[in-house]
Structures are given as C-alpha cells and as structure tokens.
C-alpha positions as CSV (number, residue, x, y, z in Angstrom):
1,X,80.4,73.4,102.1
2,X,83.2,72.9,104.7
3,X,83.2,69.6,106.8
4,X,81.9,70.2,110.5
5,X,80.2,69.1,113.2
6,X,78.5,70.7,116.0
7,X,79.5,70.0,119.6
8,X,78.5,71.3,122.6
9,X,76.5,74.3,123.8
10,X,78.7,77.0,125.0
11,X,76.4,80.1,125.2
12,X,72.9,79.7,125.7
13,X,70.7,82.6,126.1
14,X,67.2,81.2,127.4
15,X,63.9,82.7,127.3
16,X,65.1,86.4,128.9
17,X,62.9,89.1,128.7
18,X,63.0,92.5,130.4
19,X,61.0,94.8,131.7
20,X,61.6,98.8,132.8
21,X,58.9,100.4,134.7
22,X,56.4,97.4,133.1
23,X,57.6,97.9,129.5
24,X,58.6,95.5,127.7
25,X,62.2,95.9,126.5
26,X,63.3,92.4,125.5
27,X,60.6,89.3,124.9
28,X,61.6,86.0,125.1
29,X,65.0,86.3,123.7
30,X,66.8,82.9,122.7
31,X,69.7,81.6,120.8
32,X,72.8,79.5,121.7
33,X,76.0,79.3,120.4
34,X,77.8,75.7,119.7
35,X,81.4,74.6,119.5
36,X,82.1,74.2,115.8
37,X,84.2,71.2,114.7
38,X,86.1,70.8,111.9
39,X,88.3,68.3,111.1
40,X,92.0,69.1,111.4
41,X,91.4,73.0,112.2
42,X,91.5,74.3,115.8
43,X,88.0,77.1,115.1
44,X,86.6,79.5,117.5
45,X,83.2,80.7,116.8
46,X,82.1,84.2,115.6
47,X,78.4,85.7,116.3
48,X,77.3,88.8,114.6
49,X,74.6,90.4,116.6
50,X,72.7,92.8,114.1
51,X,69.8,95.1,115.0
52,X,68.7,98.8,114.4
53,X,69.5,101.8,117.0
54,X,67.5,101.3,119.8
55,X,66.2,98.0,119.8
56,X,68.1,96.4,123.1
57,X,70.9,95.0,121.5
58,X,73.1,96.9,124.9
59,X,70.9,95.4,127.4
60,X,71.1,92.2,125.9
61,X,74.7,92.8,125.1
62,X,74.7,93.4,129.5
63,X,72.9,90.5,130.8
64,X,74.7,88.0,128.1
65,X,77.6,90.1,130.3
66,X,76.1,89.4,133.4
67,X,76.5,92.9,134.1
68,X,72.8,92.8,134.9
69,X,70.3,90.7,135.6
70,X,67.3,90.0,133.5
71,X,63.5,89.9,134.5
72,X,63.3,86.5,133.6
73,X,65.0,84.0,132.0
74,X,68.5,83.5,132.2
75,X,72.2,83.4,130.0
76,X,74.2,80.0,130.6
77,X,77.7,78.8,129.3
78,X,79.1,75.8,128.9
79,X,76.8,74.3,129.9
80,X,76.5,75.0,133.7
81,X,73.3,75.3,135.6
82,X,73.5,78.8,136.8
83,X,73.0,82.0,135.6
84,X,76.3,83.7,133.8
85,X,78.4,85.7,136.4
86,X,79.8,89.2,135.9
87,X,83.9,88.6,134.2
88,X,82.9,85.4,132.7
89,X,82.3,86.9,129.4
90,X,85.1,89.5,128.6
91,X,83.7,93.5,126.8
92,X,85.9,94.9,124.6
93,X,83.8,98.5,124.6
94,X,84.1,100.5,121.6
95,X,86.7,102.9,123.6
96,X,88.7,100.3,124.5
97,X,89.3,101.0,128.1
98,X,92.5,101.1,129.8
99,X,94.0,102.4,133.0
100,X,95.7,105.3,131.6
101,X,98.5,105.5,134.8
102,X,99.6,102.0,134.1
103,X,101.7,100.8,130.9
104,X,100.9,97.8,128.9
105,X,102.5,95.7,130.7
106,X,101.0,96.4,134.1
107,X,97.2,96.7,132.7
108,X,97.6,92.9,131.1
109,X,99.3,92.1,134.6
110,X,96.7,93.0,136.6
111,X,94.0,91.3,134.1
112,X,95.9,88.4,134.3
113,X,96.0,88.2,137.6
114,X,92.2,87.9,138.5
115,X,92.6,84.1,137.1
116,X,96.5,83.2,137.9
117,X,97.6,83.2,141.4
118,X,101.1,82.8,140.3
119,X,102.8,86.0,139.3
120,X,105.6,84.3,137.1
121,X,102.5,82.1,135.0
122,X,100.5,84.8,134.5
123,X,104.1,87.4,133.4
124,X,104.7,84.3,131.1
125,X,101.2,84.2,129.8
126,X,101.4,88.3,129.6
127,X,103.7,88.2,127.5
128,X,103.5,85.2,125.0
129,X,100.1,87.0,124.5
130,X,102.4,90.3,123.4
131,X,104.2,88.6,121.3
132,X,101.5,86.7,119.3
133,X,99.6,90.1,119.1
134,X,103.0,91.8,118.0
135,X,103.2,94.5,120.7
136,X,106.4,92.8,122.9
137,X,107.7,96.1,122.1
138,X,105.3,98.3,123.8
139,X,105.4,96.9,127.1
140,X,106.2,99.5,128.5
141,X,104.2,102.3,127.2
142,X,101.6,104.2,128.5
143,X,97.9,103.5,126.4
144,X,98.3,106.9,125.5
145,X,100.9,106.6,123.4
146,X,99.7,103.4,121.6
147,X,98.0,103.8,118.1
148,X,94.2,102.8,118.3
149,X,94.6,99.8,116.2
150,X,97.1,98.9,118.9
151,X,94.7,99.9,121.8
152,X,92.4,97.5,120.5
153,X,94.5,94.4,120.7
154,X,95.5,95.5,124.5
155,X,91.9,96.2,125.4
156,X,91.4,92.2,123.4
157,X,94.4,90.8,125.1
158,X,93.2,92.2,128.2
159,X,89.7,90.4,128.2
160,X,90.8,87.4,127.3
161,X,93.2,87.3,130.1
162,X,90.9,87.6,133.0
163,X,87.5,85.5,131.0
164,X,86.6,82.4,129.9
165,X,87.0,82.2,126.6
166,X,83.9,84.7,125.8
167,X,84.2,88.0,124.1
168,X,81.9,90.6,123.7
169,X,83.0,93.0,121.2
170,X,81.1,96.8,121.2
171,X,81.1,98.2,117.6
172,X,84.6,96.9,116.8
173,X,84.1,98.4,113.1
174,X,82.9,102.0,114.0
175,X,85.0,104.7,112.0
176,X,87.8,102.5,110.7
177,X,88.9,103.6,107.2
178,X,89.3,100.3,104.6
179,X,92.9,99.3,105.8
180,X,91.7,99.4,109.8
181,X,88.5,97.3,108.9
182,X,90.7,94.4,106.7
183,X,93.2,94.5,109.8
184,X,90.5,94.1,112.6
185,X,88.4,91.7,110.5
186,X,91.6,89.5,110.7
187,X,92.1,90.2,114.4
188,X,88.6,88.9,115.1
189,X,89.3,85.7,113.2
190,X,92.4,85.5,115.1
191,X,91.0,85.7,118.4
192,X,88.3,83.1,118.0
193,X,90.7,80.5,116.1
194,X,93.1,80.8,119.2
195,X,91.3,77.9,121.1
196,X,88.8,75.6,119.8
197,X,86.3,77.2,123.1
198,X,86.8,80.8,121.7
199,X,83.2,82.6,121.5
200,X,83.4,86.2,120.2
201,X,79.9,88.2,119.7
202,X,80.3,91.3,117.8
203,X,77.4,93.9,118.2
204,X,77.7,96.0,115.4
205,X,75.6,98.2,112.7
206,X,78.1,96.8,109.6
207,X,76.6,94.2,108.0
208,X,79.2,93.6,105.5
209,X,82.1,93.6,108.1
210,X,80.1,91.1,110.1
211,X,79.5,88.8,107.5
212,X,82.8,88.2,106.7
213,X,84.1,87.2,110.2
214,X,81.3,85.1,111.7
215,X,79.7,82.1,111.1
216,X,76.4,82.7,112.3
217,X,74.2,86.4,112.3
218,X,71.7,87.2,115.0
219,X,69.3,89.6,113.6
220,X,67.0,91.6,116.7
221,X,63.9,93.2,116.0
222,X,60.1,93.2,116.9
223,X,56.9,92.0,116.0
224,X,54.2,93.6,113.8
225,X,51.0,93.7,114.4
226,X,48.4,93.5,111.3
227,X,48.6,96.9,110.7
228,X,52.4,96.7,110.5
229,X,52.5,98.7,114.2
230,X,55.6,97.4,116.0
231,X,54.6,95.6,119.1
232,X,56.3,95.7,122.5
233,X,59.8,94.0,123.1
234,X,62.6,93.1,120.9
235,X,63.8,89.8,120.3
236,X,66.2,87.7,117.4
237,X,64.0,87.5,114.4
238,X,66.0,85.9,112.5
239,X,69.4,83.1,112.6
240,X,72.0,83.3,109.9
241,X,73.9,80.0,109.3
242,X,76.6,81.2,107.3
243,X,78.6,77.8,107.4
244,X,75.1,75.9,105.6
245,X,75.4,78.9,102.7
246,X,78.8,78.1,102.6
247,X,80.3,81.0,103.2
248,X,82.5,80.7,105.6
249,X,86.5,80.1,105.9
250,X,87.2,80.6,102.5
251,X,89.8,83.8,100.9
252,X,88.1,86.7,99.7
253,X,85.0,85.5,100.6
254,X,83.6,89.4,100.6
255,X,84.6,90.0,96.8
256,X,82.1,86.6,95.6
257,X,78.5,87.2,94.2
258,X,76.8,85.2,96.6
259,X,78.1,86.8,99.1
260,X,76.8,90.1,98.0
261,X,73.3,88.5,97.7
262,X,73.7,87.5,100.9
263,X,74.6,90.8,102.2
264,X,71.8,92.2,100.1
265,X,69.4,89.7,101.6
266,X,70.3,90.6,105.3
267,X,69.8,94.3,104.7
268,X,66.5,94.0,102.7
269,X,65.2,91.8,106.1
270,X,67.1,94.7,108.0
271,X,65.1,97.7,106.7
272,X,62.0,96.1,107.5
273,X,62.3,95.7,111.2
C-alpha cells in the first residue's frame, strides 16, 4: 500500500434527507471526503459516486451543488459552518455546456472572472490553463467547431475557473469508444493532481472506468425490508477505500486480477440494490 495520511475534511455531506410531496427521496445521506497526503506527491482526490437509475444520485448530485436545498441536513466544505453555496462546487454536465456565441477564449474569460477582479490575472490564468490542457491553439474558436474530447476540457477548465477546487462531473464516461475513455480517465487524474485541495466526484454508471480514477467509491441504494421489499429513501450503502485495497496510483492498475475482483465485487453488491 501507498504511504498516506489523511488531513482535513473538505466535503462533508451531513445527515440530508429529502422529501417531495412527503416521500422520501434521500434518508440520511452521509459521507465526507478528506485531503489525502502523500509524501512527496501533490494528490487531489477522486470520488466515484455509483448507484442504479433512479435512485437520487441527481438530487444528491444538486444539493452537494448547492443548486438546491435539502429538507434537512446540510453539505459543508472545508470545513466552514454553513451550508454549501451555489458556484462553490463547479458541474461539468454530461453536454458540456458552453455559450455557443462566444469562443474559447471569451467563455473561460468570463468564468474566470466571477473570482478575479483583475482582467490581466484572470487572461494570464486563462490561458496558462490552455496551455496545460493543450488547447492555446483554439482560443479563438467557436465550441462548435471543437472536437468533444476538446469540449470537455473547456467545459473542465471552465469550472475550475470560477470554483473552489470542487468538481462535479455528470457521466463523464457515457458513449466514449476505448481510446476517449483511457484519454478522459487520464484527464480526471489530471485535474484532481493539479492542487493538493482538488475534489472531483464523478457520477457515473461505469464501474470499471470509475475504479480506475478514484480513490474512494460511494455506492447509493436502499434498504430492504424482511421480505426483500425496498423501503423508502436512498442513501450510500456502502464506502470503497480503494487506497486500504491498494489499488490506487499504480500503472495499469485495470489490467491486475485483483482489480478485476474488485470490480466483480462492486457489481455483485450493485445488482443487489
């Protein structure tokens, strides 16, 4: 196993629940994410946040957002006593979102902007952020004429510009072929290893995919009663500590055995939800 520590909390998700119309849609949801340490590396952290169609993982995915408020209980991060505020925690939705009359250049201006008051620092920041993501040269296009691997890293690059240092990623994996999944399992690693602070939570259906970016899996689902009817509200059944099973930060971790049987283990818990 890797050396690391644990340091502070930087997402904590406490006790929400949610309720439309007196039904119970979430249940006493909770889970925090801490700054990993290890010795000599600057690592972000990486949350996979698993669940079957329909269980809340987009209203959780919202109010972790503060895009909307929960019945009760409450999203904090690092570790300040109030409630998460809306552009906190940046979305990268799964259309990765532009403003289509603007190029490059101007969308990452503007998203820059909602944090820097001064123009030249947040052109300078703009662009070393091109550069590291290898689109300098497509400044100034229009999103329509970028590729969607290329729409992705603006739509990243955007996010990160105008939040602090929280990403919410919306089925980054859905309908890439092999190549596009190796490249944006990379760019997710990249991200969070950016800044020691970076948080990235991937909602996503791939199991596999998630596995082999994050260092911890959230698994949602419900209870059972004793005749194995599901019961009202969803909430994480299960924590994955992917660093403890030591498998994390190591080369072609995907192609060992034991990462298989780990795969094998998360989708056997899976089906059963």
């Amino acid at each position: 196993m890797a050396s690391h520590t644990y340091g502070k909390t930087l997402l904590k998700i406490d006790n929400v629940s949610l309720e439309y119309d007196g039904r119970p849609i979430l249940k006493n949801v909770s889970a925090e994410i801490k700054d990993v340490i290890r010795p000599g590396c600057t690592t972000g952290q990486v949350v996979g946040f698993l669940g079957p169609s329909g269980i809340g993982k987009t209203q959780l995915f919202r109010i972790v957002a503060g895009l909307n408020p929960p019945t009760s209980g409450r999203v904090t991060i690092n570790g300040v006593d109030r409630p998460v505020q809306a552009g906190q925690v940046g979305v990268v939705a799964q259309d990765y979102p532009l403003f289509e009359h603007r190029t490059v250049l101007s969308n990452l201006l503007l998203a820059a902007g909602q944090k820097e008051n001064d123009s030249k620092v947040a052109h300078d920041k703009v662009m070393q952020y091109l550069t590291e993501f290898e689109l300098s040269d497509k400044a100034r296009l229009y999103p329509v004429q970028l590729s969607g691997g290329q729409r992705q890293r603006c739509a990243i690059i955007q996010q990160i510009l105008c939040s602090d240092h929280f990403l919410l990623m919306d089925e980054p994996f859905s309908g890439l072929d092999l190549l596009m999944l190796e490249r944006t399992c990379a760019l997710i690693q990249k991200v969070a290893n950016m800044d020691e602070l970076n948080t990235i939570i991937v909602v996503t259906h791939d199991i596999t995919a998630a596995a082999s970016v994050a260092d911890h899996l959230w698994l949602m689902g419900r209870d059972h009663d004793l005749n194995g009817n599901c019961l009202p509200g969803s909430h994480i059944v299960e924590t994955y500590d992917l660093i403890e099973r030591d498998l994390c930060w190591e080369p072609n971790i995907i192609t060992q055995p034991r990462f298989m049987e780990f795969v094998r283990e998360v989708k056997d818990r899976f089906r059963g939800l």
